[in-house]
C-alpha positions as CSV (number, residue, x, y, z in Angstrom):
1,X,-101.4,17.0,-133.0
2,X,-98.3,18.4,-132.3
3,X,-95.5,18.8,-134.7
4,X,-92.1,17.1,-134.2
5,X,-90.4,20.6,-133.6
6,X,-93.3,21.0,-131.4
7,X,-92.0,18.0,-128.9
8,X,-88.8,18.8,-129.2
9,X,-88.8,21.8,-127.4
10,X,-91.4,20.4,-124.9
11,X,-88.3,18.2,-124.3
12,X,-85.6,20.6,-124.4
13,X,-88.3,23.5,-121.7
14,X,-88.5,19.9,-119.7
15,X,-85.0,19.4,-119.1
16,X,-84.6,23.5,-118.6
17,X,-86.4,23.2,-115.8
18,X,-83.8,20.2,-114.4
19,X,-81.4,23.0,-113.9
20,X,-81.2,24.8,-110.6
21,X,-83.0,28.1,-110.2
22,X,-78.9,29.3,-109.7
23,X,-78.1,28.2,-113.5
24,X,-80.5,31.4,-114.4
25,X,-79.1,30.9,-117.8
26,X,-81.2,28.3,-118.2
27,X,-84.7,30.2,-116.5
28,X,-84.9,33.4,-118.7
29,X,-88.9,34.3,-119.5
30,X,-88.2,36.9,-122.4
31,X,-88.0,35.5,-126.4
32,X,-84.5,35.6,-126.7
33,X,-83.6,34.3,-123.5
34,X,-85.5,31.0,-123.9
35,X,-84.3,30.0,-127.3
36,X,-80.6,30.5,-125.9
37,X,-81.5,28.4,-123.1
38,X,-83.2,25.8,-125.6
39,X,-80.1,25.8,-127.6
40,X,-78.2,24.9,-124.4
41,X,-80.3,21.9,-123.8
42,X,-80.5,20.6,-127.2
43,X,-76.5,19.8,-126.3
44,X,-77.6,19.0,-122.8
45,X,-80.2,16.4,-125.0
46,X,-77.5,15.0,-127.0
47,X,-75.0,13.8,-124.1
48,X,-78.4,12.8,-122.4
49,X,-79.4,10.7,-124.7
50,X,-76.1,9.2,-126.4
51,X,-74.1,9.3,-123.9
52,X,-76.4,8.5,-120.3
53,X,-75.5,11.8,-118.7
54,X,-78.9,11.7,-116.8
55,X,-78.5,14.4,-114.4
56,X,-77.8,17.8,-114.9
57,X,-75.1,18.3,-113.1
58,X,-73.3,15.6,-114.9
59,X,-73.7,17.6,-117.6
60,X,-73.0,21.3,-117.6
61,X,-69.6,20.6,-116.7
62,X,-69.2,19.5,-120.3
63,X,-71.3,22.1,-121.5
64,X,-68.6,24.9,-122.7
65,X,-71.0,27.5,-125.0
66,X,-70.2,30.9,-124.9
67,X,-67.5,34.0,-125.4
68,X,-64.1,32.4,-125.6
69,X,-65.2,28.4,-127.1
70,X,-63.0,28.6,-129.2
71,X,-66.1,27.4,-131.3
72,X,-66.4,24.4,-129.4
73,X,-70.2,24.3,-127.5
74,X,-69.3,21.2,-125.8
75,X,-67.3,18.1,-125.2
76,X,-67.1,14.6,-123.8
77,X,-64.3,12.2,-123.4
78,X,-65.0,8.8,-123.4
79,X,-62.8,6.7,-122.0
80,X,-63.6,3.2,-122.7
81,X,-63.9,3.5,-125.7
82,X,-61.2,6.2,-125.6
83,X,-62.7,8.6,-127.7
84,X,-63.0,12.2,-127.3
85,X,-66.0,14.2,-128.7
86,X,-66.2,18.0,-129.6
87,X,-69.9,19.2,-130.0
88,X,-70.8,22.1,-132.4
89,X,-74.4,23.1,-132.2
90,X,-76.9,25.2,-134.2
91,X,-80.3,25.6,-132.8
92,X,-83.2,27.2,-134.5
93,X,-86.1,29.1,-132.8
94,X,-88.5,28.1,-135.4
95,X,-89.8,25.1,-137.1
96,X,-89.0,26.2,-140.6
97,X,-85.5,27.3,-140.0
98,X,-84.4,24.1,-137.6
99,X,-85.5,22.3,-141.0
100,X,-84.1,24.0,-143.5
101,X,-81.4,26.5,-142.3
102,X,-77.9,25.1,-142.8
103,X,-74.9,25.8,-140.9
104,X,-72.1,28.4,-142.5
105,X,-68.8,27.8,-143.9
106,X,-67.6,29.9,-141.2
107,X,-69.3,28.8,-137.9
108,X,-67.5,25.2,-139.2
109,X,-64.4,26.3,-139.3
110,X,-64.0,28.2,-136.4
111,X,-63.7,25.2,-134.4
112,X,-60.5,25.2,-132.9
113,X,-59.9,22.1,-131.6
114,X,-56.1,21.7,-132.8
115,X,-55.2,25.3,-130.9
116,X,-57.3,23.5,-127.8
117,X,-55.9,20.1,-127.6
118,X,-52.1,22.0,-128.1
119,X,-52.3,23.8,-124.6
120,X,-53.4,26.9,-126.5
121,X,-54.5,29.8,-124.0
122,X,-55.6,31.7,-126.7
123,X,-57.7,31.8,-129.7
124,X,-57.1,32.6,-133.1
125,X,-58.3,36.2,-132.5
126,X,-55.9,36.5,-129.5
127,X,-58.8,36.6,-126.6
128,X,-59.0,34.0,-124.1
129,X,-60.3,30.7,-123.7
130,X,-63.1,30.3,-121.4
131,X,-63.0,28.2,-118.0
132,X,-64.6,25.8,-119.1
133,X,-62.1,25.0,-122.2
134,X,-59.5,25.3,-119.9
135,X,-61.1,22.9,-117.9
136,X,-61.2,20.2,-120.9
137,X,-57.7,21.3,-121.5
138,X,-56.5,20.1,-117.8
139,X,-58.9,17.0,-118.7
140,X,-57.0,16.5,-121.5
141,X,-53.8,16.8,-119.4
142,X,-54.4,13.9,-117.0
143,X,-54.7,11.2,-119.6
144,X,-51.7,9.1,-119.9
145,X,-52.4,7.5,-122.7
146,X,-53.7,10.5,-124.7
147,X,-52.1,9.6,-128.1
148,X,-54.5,6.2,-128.0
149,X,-57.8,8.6,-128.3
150,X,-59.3,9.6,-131.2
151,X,-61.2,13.2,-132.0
152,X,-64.6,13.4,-133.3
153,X,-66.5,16.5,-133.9
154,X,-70.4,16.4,-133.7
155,X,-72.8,18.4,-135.6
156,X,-76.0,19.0,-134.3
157,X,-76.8,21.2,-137.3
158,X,-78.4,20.9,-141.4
159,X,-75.1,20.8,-143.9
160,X,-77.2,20.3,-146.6
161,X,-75.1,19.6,-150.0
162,X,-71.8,20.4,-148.1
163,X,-68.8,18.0,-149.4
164,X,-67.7,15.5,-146.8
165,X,-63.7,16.4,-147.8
166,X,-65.0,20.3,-147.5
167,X,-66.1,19.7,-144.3
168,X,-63.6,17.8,-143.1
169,X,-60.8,20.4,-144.4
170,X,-62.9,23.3,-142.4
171,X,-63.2,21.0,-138.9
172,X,-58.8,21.1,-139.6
173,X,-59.3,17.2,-140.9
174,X,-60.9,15.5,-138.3
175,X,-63.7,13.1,-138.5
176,X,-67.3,14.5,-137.5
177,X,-70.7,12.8,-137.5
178,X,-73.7,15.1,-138.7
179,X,-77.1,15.0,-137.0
180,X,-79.3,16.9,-139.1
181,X,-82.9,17.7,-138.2
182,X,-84.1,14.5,-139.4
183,X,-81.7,12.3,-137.3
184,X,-82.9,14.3,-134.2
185,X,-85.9,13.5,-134.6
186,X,-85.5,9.9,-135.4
187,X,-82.6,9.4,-133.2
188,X,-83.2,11.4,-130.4
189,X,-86.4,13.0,-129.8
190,X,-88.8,9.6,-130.9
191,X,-86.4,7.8,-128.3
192,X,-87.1,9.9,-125.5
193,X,-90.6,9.3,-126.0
194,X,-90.2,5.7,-125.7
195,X,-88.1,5.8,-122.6
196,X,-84.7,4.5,-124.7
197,X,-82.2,7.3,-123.7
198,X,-79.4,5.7,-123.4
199,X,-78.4,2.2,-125.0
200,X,-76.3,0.4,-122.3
201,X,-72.8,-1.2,-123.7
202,X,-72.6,-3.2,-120.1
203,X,-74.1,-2.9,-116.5
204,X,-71.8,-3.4,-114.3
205,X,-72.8,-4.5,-110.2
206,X,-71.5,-4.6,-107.3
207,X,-72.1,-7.4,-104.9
208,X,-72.0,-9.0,-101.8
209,X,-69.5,-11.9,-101.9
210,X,-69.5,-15.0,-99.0
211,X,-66.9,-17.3,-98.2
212,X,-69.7,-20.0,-99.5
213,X,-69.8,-19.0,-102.7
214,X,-71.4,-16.1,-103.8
215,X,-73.0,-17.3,-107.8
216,X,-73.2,-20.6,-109.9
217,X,-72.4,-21.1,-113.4
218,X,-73.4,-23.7,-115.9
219,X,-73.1,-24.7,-119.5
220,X,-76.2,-25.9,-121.5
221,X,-76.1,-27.7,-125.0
222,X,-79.3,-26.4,-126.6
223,X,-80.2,-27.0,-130.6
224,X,-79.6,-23.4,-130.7
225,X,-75.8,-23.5,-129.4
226,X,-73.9,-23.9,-126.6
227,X,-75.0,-21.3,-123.8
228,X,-73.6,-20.7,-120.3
229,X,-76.3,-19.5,-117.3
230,X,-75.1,-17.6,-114.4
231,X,-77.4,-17.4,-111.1
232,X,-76.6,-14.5,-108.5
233,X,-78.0,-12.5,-106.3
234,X,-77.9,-8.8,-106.9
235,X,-78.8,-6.1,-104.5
236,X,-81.8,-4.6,-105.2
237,X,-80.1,-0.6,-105.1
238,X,-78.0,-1.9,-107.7
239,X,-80.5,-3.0,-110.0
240,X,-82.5,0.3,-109.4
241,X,-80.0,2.1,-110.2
242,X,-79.4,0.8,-113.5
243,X,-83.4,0.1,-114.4
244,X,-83.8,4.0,-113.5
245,X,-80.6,4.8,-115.9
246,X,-81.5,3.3,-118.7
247,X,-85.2,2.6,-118.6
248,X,-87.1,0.7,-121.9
249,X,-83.5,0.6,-123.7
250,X,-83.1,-3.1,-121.6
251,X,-86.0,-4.3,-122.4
252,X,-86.1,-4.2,-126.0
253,X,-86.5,-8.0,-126.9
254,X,-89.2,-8.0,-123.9
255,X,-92.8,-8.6,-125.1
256,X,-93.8,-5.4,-122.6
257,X,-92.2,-2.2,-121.8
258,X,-91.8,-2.1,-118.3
259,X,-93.3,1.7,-117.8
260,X,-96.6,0.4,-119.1
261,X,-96.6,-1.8,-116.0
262,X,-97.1,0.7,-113.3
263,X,-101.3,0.1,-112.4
264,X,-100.7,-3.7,-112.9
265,X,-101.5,-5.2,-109.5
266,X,-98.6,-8.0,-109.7
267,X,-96.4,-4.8,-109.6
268,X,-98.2,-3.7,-106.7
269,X,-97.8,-7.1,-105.0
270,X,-94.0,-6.9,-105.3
271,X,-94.3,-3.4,-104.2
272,X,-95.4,-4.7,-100.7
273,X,-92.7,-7.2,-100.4
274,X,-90.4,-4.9,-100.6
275,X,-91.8,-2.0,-98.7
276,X,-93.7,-3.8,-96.1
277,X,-90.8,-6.1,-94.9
278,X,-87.8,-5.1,-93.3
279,X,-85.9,-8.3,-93.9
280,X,-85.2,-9.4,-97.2
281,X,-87.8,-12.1,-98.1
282,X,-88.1,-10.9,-101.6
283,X,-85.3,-12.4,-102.5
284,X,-87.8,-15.2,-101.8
285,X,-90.9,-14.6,-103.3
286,X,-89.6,-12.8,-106.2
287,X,-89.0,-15.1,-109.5
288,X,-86.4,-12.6,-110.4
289,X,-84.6,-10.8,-113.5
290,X,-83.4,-13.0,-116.7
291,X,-80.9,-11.1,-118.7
292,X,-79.8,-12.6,-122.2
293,X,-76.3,-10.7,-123.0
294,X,-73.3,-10.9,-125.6
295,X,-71.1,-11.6,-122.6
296,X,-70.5,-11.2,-118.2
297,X,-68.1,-11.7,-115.6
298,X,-67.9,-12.2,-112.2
299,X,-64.7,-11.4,-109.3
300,X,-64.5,-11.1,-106.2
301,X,-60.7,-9.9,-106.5
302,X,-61.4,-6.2,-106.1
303,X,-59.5,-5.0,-103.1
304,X,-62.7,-4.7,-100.8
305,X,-63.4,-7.6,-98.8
306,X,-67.3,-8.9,-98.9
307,X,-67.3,-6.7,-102.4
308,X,-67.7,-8.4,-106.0
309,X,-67.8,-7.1,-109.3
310,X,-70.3,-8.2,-111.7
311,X,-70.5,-7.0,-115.6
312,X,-72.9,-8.0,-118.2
313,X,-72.3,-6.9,-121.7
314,X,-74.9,-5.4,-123.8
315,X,-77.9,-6.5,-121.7
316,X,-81.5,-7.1,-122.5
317,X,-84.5,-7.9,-119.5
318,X,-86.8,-11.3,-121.5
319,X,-88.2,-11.5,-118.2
320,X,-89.1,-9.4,-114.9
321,X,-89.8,-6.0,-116.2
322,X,-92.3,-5.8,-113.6
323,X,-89.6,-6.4,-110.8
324,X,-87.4,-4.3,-112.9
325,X,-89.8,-1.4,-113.4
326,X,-91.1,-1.7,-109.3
327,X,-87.2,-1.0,-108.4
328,X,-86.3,1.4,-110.3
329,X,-89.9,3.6,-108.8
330,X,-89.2,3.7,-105.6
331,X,-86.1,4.7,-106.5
332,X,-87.0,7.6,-108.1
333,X,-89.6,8.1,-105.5
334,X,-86.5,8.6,-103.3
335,X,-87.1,5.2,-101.1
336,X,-83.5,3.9,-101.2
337,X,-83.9,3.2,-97.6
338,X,-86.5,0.5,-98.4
339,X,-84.5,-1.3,-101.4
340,X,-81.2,-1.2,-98.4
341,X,-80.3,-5.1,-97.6
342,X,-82.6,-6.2,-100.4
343,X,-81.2,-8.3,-103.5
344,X,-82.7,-10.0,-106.3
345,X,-81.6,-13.3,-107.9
346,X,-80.8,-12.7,-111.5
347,X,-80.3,-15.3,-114.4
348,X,-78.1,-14.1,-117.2
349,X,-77.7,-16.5,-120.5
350,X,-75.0,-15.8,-123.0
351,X,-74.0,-17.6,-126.2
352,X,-70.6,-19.7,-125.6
353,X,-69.3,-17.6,-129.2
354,X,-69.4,-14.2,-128.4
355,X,-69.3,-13.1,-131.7
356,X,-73.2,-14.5,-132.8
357,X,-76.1,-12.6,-131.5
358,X,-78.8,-15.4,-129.8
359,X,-81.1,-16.3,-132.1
360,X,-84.7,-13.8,-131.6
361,X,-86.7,-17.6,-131.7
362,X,-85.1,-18.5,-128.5
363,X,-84.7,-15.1,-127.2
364,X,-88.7,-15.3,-127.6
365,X,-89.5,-18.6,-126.4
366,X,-87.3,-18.1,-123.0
367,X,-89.4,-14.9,-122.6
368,X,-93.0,-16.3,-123.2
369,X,-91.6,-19.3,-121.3
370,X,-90.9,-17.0,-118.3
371,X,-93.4,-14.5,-118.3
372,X,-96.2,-15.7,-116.9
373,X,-97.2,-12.9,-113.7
374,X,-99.5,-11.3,-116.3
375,X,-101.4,-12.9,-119.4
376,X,-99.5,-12.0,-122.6
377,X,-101.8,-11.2,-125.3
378,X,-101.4,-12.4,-128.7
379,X,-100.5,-8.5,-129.8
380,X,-98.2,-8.9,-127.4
381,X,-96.2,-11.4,-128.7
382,X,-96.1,-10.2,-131.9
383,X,-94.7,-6.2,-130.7
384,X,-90.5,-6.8,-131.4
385,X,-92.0,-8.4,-135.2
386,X,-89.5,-6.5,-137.7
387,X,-92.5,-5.3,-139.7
388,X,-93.9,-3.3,-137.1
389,X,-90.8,-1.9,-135.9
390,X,-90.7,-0.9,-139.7
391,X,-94.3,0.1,-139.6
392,X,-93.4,2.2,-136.3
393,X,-90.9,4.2,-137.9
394,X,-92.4,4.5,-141.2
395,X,-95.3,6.3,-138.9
396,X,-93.3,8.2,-137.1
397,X,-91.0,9.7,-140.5
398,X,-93.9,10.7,-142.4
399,X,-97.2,11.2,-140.7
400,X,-95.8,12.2,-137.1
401,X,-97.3,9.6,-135.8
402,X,-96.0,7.2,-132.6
403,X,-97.0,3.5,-133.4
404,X,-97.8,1.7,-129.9
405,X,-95.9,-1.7,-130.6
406,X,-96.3,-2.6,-127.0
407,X,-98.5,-1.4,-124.2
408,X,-97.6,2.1,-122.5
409,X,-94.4,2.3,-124.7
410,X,-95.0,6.0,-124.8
411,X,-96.0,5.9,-121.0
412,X,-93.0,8.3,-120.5
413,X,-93.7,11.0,-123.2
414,X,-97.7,11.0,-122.2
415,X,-96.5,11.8,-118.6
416,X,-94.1,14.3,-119.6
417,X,-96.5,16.1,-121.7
418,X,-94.5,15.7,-124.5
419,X,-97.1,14.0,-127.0
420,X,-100.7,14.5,-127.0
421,X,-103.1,11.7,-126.8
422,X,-104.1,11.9,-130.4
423,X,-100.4,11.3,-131.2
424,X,-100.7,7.9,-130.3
425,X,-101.5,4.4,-132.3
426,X,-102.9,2.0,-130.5
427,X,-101.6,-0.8,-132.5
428,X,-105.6,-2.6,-132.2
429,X,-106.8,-0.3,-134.0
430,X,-104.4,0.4,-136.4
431,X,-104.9,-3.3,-138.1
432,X,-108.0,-3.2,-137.6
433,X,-108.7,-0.2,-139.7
434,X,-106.4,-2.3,-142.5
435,X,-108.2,-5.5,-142.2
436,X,-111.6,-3.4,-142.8
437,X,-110.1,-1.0,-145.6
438,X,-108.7,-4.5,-147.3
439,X,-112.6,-5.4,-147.4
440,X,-112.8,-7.7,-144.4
441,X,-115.2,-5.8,-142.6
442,X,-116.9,-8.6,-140.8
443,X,-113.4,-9.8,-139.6
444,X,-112.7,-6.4,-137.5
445,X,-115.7,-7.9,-135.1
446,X,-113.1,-10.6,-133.6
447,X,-111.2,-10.0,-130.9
448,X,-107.4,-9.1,-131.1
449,X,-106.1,-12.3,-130.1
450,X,-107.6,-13.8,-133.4
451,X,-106.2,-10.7,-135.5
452,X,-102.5,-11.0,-134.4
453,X,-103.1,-14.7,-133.5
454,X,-99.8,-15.8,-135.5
455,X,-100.8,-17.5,-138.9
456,X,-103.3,-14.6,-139.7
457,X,-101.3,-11.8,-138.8
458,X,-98.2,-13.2,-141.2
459,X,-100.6,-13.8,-144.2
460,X,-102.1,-9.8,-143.0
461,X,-98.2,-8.3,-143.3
462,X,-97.5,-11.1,-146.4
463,X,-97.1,-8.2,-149.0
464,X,-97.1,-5.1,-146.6
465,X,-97.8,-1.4,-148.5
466,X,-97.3,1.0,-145.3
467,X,-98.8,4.0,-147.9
468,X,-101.8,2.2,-148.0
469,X,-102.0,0.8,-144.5
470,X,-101.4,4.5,-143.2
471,X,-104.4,5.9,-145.3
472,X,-106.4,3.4,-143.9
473,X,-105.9,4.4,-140.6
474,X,-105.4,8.1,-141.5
475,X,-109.1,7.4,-142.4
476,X,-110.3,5.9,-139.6
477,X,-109.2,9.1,-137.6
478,X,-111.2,11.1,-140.1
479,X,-114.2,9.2,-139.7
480,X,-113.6,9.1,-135.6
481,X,-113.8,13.8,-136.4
482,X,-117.2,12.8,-137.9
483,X,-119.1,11.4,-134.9
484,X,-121.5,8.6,-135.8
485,X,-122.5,9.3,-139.2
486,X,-120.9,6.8,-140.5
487,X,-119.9,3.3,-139.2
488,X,-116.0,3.0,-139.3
489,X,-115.1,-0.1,-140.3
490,X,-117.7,-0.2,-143.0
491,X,-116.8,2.9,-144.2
492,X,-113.3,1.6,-144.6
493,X,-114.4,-1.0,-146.6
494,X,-115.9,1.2,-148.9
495,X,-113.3,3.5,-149.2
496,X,-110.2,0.5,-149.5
497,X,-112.8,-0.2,-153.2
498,X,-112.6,3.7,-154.1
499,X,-108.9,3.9,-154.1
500,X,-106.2,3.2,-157.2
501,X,-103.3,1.5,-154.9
502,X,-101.0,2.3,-157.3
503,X,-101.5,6.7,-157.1
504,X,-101.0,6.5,-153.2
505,X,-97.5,8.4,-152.3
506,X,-96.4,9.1,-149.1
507,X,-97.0,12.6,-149.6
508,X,-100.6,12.1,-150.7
509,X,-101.9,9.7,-147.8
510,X,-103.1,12.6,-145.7
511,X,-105.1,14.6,-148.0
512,X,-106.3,11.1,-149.6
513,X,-107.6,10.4,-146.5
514,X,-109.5,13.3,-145.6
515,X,-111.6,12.2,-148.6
516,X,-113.7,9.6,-146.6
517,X,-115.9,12.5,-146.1
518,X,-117.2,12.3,-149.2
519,X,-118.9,8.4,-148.6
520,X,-121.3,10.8,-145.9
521,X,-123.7,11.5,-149.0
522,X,-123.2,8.3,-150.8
523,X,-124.3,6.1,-147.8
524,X,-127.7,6.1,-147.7
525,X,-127.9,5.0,-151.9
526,X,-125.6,2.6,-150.5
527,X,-128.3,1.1,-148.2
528,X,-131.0,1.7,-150.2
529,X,-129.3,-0.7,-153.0
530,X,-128.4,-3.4,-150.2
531,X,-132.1,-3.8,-149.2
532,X,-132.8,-4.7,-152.7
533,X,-130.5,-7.4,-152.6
534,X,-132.2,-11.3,-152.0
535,X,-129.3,-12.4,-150.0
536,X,-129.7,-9.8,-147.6
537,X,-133.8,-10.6,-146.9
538,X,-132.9,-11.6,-143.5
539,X,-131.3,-8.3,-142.5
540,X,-134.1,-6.2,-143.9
541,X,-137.0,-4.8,-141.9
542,X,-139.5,-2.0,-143.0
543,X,-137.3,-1.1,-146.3
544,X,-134.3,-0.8,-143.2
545,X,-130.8,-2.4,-142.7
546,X,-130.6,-3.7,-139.2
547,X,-127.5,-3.6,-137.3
548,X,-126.5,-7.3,-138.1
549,X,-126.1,-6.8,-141.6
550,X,-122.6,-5.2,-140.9
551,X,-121.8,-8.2,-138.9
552,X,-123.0,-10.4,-141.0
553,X,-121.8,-12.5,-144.0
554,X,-122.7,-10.5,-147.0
555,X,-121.9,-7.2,-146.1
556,X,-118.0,-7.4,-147.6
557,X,-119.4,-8.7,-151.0
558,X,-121.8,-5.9,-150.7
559,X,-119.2,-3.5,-150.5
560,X,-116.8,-4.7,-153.2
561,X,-119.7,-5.4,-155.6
562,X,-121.4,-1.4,-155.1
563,X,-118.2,0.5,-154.4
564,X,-115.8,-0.9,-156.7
565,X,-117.6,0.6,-159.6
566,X,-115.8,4.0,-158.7
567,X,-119.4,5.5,-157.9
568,X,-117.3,8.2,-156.0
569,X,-114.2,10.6,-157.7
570,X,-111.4,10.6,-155.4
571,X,-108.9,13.4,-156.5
572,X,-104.8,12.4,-156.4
């Protein structure tokens, strides 16, 4: 299982290889000359990820590392939100020192962003500025309303025990954000993983408009509010476009994630009406996209004749990810020519008070309403609950592990060869090997649909303990390593009796779990006493357990009753 170092630079040598062969920079094959290019795309990473620069060329021309910086390794300026950020970056070739190294007094404050943003030519040390700060300089130039921006420096580097007002005195007193090893991690690399690069603040459109009237409006009173729905039809490119962009991060309140889609044969049916006609008759047999958004707008008043404008704020796909995720493929398979003259009808709901989020119950009973190409299973339904989104980055923090709320959620990091198979929960298992380990044993024989059928999964996650629901699973891997000696979920319900709840730490679960080995010579006394036992008469033949006795009724008794007398040490 790969470490989380260990994927990140499978992520930054992925997007080393976006640049072109004439960026050699970025290509070298000795030691030294692939952790400066690694350095260079953990800031290439950053403005990929927080800022939607998707392409490479958008952004080396922000990219300003090397002699003459003025200690400034890049910069973007942010215009809507009118907000210009300076990017100092420390990279470190090896796992130990990217965790633990911090940055130096020195490196902070040689950021010279006042001598920069004054028309300085030259540095404190009286060489020149690079191009490329001279570039950001003439940037810097052409905005009007200049004094309305604020400065914010980024550190992509460990400060350790560093004083915010220190800090902020060595940067010459301007504001920074700090996004230490641990916040890459969890706020960059896990992301990329999941296909959420980029969080869209609004989408914007552009549309074909008709003298008839190109989209309808209407307000509905519901119990949940007042809501207004907009229908209009979208061009297909358009919506590609922006499905290709910014990927899983629109379909976060969606049951599915769209990339996990990609063998389903309902995507392959909208495939064909898309490819296979040259007129646009999807527009007729498609159901369409439903966005649910904080707000959108719609005018036709934009100095092109035939050409709208529409803008949805902060938008979310509850239904036609499939649609979605078909688009944005061929796409990316460069078929732009077959999405040409093809348009989509989309339904967007927004709450009449902008200022209130709508309400997750209605967000999820307009999506299960709606989504109805392909059957939902129960797990499904349950994948946005706010326990397993804890559970998922609980997982992820302390064990390295990527928690599969929905199906093919890590689709993208399994194709990029950024995360191993074994990296992987499949969430079916995962509570399974709790239920089990909690002494239901017998229950792990139902099919998943019962387990996260709603009433029993909210009594399972009633008083949660992540510690011990990891070292469950942590030992359901460990009995996986040991073939078929033992019987899993038995095992587990062995094991879940051994263990004092209250000794398990987060930094004992692994090597707790590895101790399942030692039921191996424990089982066959085990056995021996269960065939002893009257109630289980009908399971015994020739002196033998048969294989219904762990299906059966007695067998979770069975285990509570032997186990729970400690007969095994298990060492904390």
């Amino acid at each position: 299982m790969k470490t989380k170092y260990e994927i990140l630079i499978s992520i930054l040598d992925k997007l080393n290889k976006e640049a072109p062969l004439s960026n050699s920079t970025y290509h070298k094959k000795d030691v030294e000359g692939k952790n400066h290019a690694r350095s260079l795309s953990l800031i290439h990473l950053f403005l990929k990820s927080k800022f939607g620069l998707m392409n490479f060329s958008e952004r080396i021309k922000y990219v300003t590392d090397g002699g003459g910086d003025g200690g400034v390794d890049a910069y973007y300026i942010d215009s809507q939100n009118k907000s210009i950020y300076i990017i100092q970056s420390k990279f470190r070739s090896n796992i130990n020192n990217f965790e633990e190294k911090l940055i130096k007094y020195e490196e902070l404050s040689s950021v010279e962003i006042e001598r920069i943003r004054k028309g300085e030519l030259l540095d404190e040390s009286g060489g020149k500025y690079n191009g490329k700060i001279l570039g950001f300089q003439r940037l810097l130039g052409e905005i009007e309303d200049i004094g309305r921006y604020d400065y914010k420096v980024i550190l992509l580097a460990n400060l350790g025990a560093y004083k915010n007002e220190t800090i902020k005195r060595l940067l010459g007193g301007f504001s920074f954000d700090v996004y230490n090893f641990s916040r890459i991690y969890n706020e960059i690399v896990f992301p990329v993983c999941s296909g959420m690069y980029f969080d869209p603040r609004n989408i914007t459109f552009e549309i074909e408009t008709t003298e008839k009237g190109t989209e309808f409006s209407h307000s509905i009173e519901t119990s949940y509010g007042e809501f207004s729905v907009r229908l209009i039809f979208v061009p297909a490119l358009e919506l590609a476009r922006n499905v290709s962009k910014y990927r899983n991060s629109l379909l976060k309140f969606n049951p599915r994630n769209y990339l996990s889609l990609s063998n389903n044969g309902v995507n392959e049916s909208i495939r064909e009406s898309i490819v296979d006609e040259e007129q646009n008759i999807f527009a007729l047999l498609n159901n369409g996209i439903t966005f649910v958004a904080t707000s959108d707008s719609f005018t036709d008043r934009t100095g092109r004749k035939g050409k709208g404008r529409l803008t949805i704020v902060k938008p979310q796909i509850i239904n036609g990810g499939q649609t979605a995720y078909t688009l944005g493929k061929l796409l990316e398979e460069g078929r732009e020519e077959d999405l040409q003259g093809k348009s989509v009808l989309v339904k967007i709901i927004t709450s009449a008070d902008e200022s209130k989020d709508i309400d997750t119950e209605l967000i999820e009973q307009i999506s299960l309403a709606n989504n109805r190409q392909s059957k939902i299973v129960e797990a499904d339904q349950r994948s946005n609950s706010p326990f397993l989104i804890e559970l998922q980055q609980y997982l992820f923090e302390n064990h390295n592990l990527f928690f599969e709320r929905k199906r093919g959620e890590f689709f993208e990091g399994l194709e990029d060869k950024y995360l191993p198979k074994d990296s992987i929960v499949n969430r079916v298992d995962f509570i399974k090997s709790v239920i089990a380990f909690q002494g239901e044993v017998a229950k792990t024989r139902t099919s998943q649909d019962v387990i996260f059928e709603e009433d029993y999964f909210l009594k399972l996650i009633e008083s949660p303990n992540k510690k011990l629901m990891s070292l469950a699973y942590l030992a359901r891997r460990e009995l996986k390593k040991m073939s078929s000696e033992l019987s899993p979920f038995p095992a587990l319900g062995a094991f879940g009796q051994l263990i004092d709840g209250s000794k398990v730490t987060d930094k004992n679960v692994a090597p707790l779990a590895s101790q399942v080995e030692k039921l191996r010579k424990a089982w066959p006394k085990f056995e021996e006493w269960a065939t002893k036992q009257a109630h289980n008469s009908t399971y015994v033949h020739s002196d033998l357990l048969n294989e219904n006795y762990y299906k059966g009724k007695t067998v979770d008794n069975d285990l509570k009753n032997y186990f729970s007398k400690r007969r095994i040490v298990i060492s904390y």
